[in-house]
Each structure stands twice: as structure tokens, then as C-alpha cells.
N, C-alpha and C positions, 0 to 999 in steps of 0.2 A: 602528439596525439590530442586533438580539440576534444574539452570537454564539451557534455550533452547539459541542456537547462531546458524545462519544462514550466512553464505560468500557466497556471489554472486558476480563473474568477469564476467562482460560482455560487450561484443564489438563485433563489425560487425566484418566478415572474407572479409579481399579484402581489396581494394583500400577506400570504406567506416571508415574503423577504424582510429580512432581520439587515443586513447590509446589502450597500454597496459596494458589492464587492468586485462589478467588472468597473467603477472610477478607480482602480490604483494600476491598470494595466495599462494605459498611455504614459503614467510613471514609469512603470519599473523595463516598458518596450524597449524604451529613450536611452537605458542605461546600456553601455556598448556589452556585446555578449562576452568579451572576455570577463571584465568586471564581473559581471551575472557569475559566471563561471568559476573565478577562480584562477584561471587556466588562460593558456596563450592566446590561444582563440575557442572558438568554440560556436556549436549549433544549437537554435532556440526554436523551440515551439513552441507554441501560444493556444490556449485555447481560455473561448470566453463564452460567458454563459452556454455550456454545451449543453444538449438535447438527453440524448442516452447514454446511458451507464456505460456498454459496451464500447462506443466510441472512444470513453477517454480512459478504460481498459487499456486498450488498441495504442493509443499513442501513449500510454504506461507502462506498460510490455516492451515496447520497440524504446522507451527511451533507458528502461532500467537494463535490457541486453547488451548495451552498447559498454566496452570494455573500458572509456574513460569514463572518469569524474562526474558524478551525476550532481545535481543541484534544483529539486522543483519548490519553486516557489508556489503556495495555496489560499488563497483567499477565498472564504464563502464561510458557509452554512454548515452546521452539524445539527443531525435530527435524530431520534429515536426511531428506528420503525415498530409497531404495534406489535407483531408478532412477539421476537426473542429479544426486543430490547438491545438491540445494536446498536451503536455509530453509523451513521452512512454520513458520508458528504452530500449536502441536498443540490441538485441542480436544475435548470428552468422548470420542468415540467413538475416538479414533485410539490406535494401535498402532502398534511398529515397522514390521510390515508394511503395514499400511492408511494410511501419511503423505500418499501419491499421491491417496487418498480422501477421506480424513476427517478432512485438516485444509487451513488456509489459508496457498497459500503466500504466502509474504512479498513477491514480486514483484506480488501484485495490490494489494498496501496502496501501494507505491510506483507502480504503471499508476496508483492513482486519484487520488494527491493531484499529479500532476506536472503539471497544466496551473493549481494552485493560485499565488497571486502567493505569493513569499518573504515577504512581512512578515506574513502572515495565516495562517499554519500550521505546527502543530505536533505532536509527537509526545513523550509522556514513559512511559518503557516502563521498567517491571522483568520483565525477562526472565531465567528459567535454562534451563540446555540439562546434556546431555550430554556427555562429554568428547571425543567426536567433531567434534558442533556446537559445542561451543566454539569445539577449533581450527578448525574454518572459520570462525567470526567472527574472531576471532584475528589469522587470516594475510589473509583477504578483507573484513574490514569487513562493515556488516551495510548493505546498500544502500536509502534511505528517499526518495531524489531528491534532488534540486540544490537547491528550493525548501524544502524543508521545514526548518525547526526541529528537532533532534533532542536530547534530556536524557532520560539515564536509568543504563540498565548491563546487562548482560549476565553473568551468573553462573554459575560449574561448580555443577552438581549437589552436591548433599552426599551422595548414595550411599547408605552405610549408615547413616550419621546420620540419616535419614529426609526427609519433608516438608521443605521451609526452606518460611521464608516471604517475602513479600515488601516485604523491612524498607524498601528505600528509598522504595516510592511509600506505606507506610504515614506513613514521613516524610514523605513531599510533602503526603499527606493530613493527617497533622496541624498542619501548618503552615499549611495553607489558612484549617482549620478555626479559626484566630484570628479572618478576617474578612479579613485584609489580604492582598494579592496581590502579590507584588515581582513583579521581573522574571524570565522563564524561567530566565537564568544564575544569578541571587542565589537564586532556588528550588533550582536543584539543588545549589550550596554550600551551603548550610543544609540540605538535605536529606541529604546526605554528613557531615556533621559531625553530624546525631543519630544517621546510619545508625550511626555507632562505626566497628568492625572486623569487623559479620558476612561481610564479603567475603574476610578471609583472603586477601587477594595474589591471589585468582583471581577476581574482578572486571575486566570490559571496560566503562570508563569510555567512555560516550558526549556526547556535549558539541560540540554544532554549531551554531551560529547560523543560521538559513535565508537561501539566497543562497549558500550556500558549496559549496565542492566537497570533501565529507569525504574523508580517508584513511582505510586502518581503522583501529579503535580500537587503547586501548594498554591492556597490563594492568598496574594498579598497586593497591595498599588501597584504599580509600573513605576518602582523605584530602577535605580542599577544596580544589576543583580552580578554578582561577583562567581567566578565559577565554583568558588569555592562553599558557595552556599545554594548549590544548585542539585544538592540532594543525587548525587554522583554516586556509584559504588562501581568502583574501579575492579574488571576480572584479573582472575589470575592469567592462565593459558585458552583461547581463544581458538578453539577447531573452525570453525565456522570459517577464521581469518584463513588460515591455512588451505580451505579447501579453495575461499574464492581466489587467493594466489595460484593454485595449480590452474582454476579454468581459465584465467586469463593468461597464462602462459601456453593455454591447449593442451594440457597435459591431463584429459580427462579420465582416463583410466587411473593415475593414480587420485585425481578427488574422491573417484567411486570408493579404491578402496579404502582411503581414510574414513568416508561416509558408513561404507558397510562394517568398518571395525567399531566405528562408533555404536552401531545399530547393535550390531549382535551384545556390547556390553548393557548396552541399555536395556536388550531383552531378556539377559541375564539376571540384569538387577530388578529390574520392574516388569516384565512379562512384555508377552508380543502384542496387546493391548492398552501398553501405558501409554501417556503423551509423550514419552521420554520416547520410547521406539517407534513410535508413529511419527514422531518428528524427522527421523532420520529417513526413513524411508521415504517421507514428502522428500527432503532432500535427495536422495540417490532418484528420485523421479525424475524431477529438475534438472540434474546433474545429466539425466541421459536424451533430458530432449534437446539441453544446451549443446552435447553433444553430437546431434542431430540424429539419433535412434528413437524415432516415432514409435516403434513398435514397442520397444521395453519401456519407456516411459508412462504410452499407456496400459502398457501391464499393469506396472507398479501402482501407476493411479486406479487401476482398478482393484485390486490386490487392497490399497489402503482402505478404499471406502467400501469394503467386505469386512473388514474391521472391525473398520467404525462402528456397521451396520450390525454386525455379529456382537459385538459390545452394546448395546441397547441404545447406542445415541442415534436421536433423532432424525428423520428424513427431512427434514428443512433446515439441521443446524448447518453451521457457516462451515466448518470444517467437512461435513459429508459432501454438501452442495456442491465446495471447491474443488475436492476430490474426482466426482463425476462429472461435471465442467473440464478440469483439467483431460481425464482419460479421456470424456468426448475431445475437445482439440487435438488431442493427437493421433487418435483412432485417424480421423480426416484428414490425417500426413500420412498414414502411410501407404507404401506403395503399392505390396504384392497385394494380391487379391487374397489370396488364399490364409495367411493368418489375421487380415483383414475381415474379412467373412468370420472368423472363429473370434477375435474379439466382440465384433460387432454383434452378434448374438448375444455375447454375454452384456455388453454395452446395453441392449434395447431391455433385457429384461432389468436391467440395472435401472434406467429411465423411467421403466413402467412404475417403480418403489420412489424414485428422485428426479421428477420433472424439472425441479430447478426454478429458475428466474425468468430464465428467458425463452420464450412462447415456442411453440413450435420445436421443441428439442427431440423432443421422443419421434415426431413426422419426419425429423430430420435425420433422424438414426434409421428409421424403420427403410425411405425411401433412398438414403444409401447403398444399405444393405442389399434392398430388392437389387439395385443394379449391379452390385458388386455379384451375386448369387447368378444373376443371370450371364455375368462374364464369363466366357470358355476356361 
């Protein structure tokens, strides 16, 4: 089975750009995709300096579905947006003011890899930010999910110094480019000892094995960081592993009911408003669109984000957003007309409270609808 590898450069065009982050993709292009990978062979998509958030959504989604080995390499920008003080990944079009718009927050890179098993995914990022977004890396960690693999860094702007670049994954790419592939850990030691000292003390070492449950990172040079000082806390018993074993096997009825046995205890413990059973139910969502059941999937997404909304959070937080994003996508998979129509109603008034990000959501639900109502 060919693992999946994803390279993403991205950085504001203009006076906004902190690196150059599309010069390390003719490096890491050059390096053969199994290397990239991991794995015997494998398929690579590329994107560089991309336009819209949605776009690279879109080839996000279709690379973390895919049942082998995933591996995205990330180079760019991390900005704050004004609103709620997120992470996004900034890309060409975005500006301080437009971060809400036109760029990617970082919470939908972690919504999409979290139903991924821990042994088969990964993320190795050179990222710089601002000295803003710093300190919120800094003091909050840069959050990538439970299951994921994490190796990279996160770095202060150089300011007046100009452009930096992105010396570590230039490292990782030249070390590929040997032919030989250590292991993620021994990659990003060796990666760190060619990087030298362009990190200057203001480097946020990331270093996480998948499975774990990361702290935030710690700022120190671009020494070699050893796994064992890598701020690790090893789980005991791991559901999450287990369910994403049963979907790669197709065996989606029993992930559900793992996920729902989880749910109910959670709701037992913490109520049907805590983060603990809103989590599970994001998953049993997931769990039914992988399945290919449009219909309950966006049930359950809608179901969540009544919740949410019934608990007092926010109509532009990230978790409601995703929720109503998510139900809308799969409202527009399904088939019959007729509980089609009966969501979609609930959907447009759902819209009219949580328009969302992206422009035209609510004309898009409404003009559905009309045609769906006007079908015999």
C-alpha cells in the first residue's frame, strides 16, 4: 500500500512575509517520494504558495482519508487572527486584517488528521510567526492532536533582518536527499545539528511521537534534542488507536460502537455538554461520513453544534464553525430528497445564527433547498 505525502509552502505575498517558505520545495520535490514517505512507494502532492483556505482544506481531507501512512511536510507563516486569537497558517493573500479569511486555521489541520491511527501519521513543520504568535505557541503549545507525530520548530520572526528561511526542513530535505530515511526522531536530530544556531535561543522545539499527549513546547537553540527530553507523556490504553484500526479494516459498525460506548461514559461522567462527550460525538460523526452515511453524519453535526450553541459558546468559535461546516458538507451528499429537505431546514436556520467563513453559505443552503422542495 503507497504511502500519501503532502508539501505545503506557505507565506503571505508583500511586505507581510516572515519567510521563504516556497525556496525549500525544489529541495524537498527532488527527494524520491518513497523517502518523503517512509513507505515503498508512495504519492505526493505539492502545493505552494496556495490562494484559499478551502483549497488546501480540499487536498487535506483527501490526503488524511486515504488508509496508508500519511506524512505532510509544512513550511510557512503562523498568525494570530484579531477576532478569537487562533493559529491559522497564513497564505498568499492574508494580512493582519484578513487572517479570519485568507488563511488556514490550524485547528482544521488537527479536525482532519484525528481520527488518523497514531502509528501512521505525521507532521514535520518549519514554521515562523510573529512575536505575538509566538508567545501563544510559547505558553499554549501549538495543538496537532493526540495521534499525530509531531517534529519540527516554530521560530520568532527575524523582523528587520528580513525574509529567514526555512533552515530546518531545508535540513530535513537535504538529508532525505541521501536516499536513506531514519526514523522521524533521528530525522529531526540530524536535522537540528545542520540547522547550527539560526534559531538564536528563539526557537520552539517540537518533538512528539504520535500516541502522546504533548505539553507546549519549550524554547531552547537548535541543539540535538534527544527523545527523551522531549517533554513526552507516554498514554496508558489508547481508544482512539483502536477505533482508527477497526476503520481501516471497514469494520465501521464496530468503531461506532466503541465511539458510542465511549460517549455515553463520558456523558455519564461529565454531562452531555462537556468537551469530554462532545468529543465523542464529533467522532461517531466522522466515523459515519467515513462510512459513507451522509445522512447521520450530518445529523450528528448538527445535533453537536445545538450543543454547543445551547451551552453559551460562541457563534464564531472554531468548534461551533466546524460543526456547521461539517453538517453543511454532508447535507450536499445526500441523496434522498425527502430527509434532505427535513435537515436542510434545520441547516438554513442553523446558518442564519452561524454564517461561518466562507461567503455565500447561507445562499447556498437556502438555493438548495428551494430545488430540493421543488423536487416531486
Amino acid at each position: 500500500m503507497p504511502g500519501t505525502v503532502l508539501l505545503l509552502a506557505a507565506a503571505p505575498l508583500g511586505r507581510g512575509r516572515l519567510v521563504d517558505a516556497a525556496g525549500v520545495l525544489p529541495v524537498l520535490a527532488a527527494v524520491a517520494p518513497a523517502v518523503l514517505s517512509g513507505t515503498d512507494t508512495a504519492n505526493v502532492v505539492e502545493l505552494v504558495d496556495p490562494l484559499e483556505p478551502q483549497a488546501v482544506l480540499t487536498r487535506l481531507r483527501a490526503a488524511a482519508a486515504a488508509p496508508a501512512p500519511l506524512t505532510v511536510y509544512i513550511a510557512g507563516q503562523l498568525q494570530l487572527d484579531r477576532r478569537q486569537r487562533l493559529p491559522h497558517l497564513a497564505l498568499a493573500r492574508t494580512t493582519p486584517a484578513t487572517v479570519r479569511y485568507t488563511a488556514l486555521p490550524w485547528h482544521w489541520i488537527r479536525e482532519e488528521l484525528r481520527l488518523r491511527s497514531a502509528g501512521d501519521t505525521a507532521l514535520v513543520l518549519d514554521l515562523h510567526a510573529d512575536a505575538e504568535t509566538w508567545q501563544y505557541v510559547a505558553e499554549r503549545g501549538l495543538d496537532c492532536g493526540r495521534n499525530t507525530a509531531v517534529y519540527g520548530r516554530v521560530a520568532a520572526g527575524a523582523g528587520r533582518r528580513g525574509v529567514a528561511e526555512p533552515a530546518y526542513m531545508k535540513a530535513v530535505a537535504t538529508l532525505l536527499r541521501s536516499g536513506h530515511r531514519p526514523s522521524l526522531g533521528q530525522l529531526h536530530e540530524q536535522a537540528w545539528a545542520r540547522a547550527g544556531e539560526s534559531g538564536a535561543g528563539r526557537d520552539l522545539v517540537l518533538a512528539f511521537p504520535g500516541g502522546s499527549a504533548p505539553r507546549p513546547p519549550f524554547a531552547q537553540p537548535p541543539i540535538r534534542l534527544g527523545l527523551q527530553n522531549s517533554h513526552v507523556e507516554q498514554p496508558v490504553a489508547d481508544p482512539h488507536a483502536a477505533i482508527s484500526a477497526r476503520v481501516q479494516a471497514g469494520r465501521y459498525p464496530e468503531a461506532d460502537a466503541l465511539a458510542a460506548h465511549h460517549e455515553a461514559a463520558a456523558v455519564r461522567s461529565h454531562g452531555t455538554a462537556s468537551e469530554e462527550a462532545l468529543h465523542w460525538s464529533e467522532v461517531r460523526a466522522d466515523l459515519a461520513m467515513l462510512a459513507g452515511d451522509s445522512l447521520r453524519s450530518c445529523r450528528a453535526w448538527l445535533a453537536v453544534a445545538g450543543v454547543r450553541l445551547a451551552a453559551g459558546q460562541a457563534v464564531d468559535s472554531a468548534a461551533v464553525e466546524a460543526a456547521v461546516d461539517r453538517a453543511h458538507h454532508q447535507w450536499g451528499r445526500i441523496k434522498d430528497p425527502a430527509p434532505a429537505r427535513e435537515l436542510g431546514s434545520a441547516l438554513a436556520e442553523l446558518r442564519l445564527r452561524v454564517p461561518g467563513r466562507r461567503s455565500g453559505a447561507l445562499e447556498n443552503v437556502q438555493q438548495h433547498l428551494r430545488q430540493l422542495q421543488a423536487a416531486p
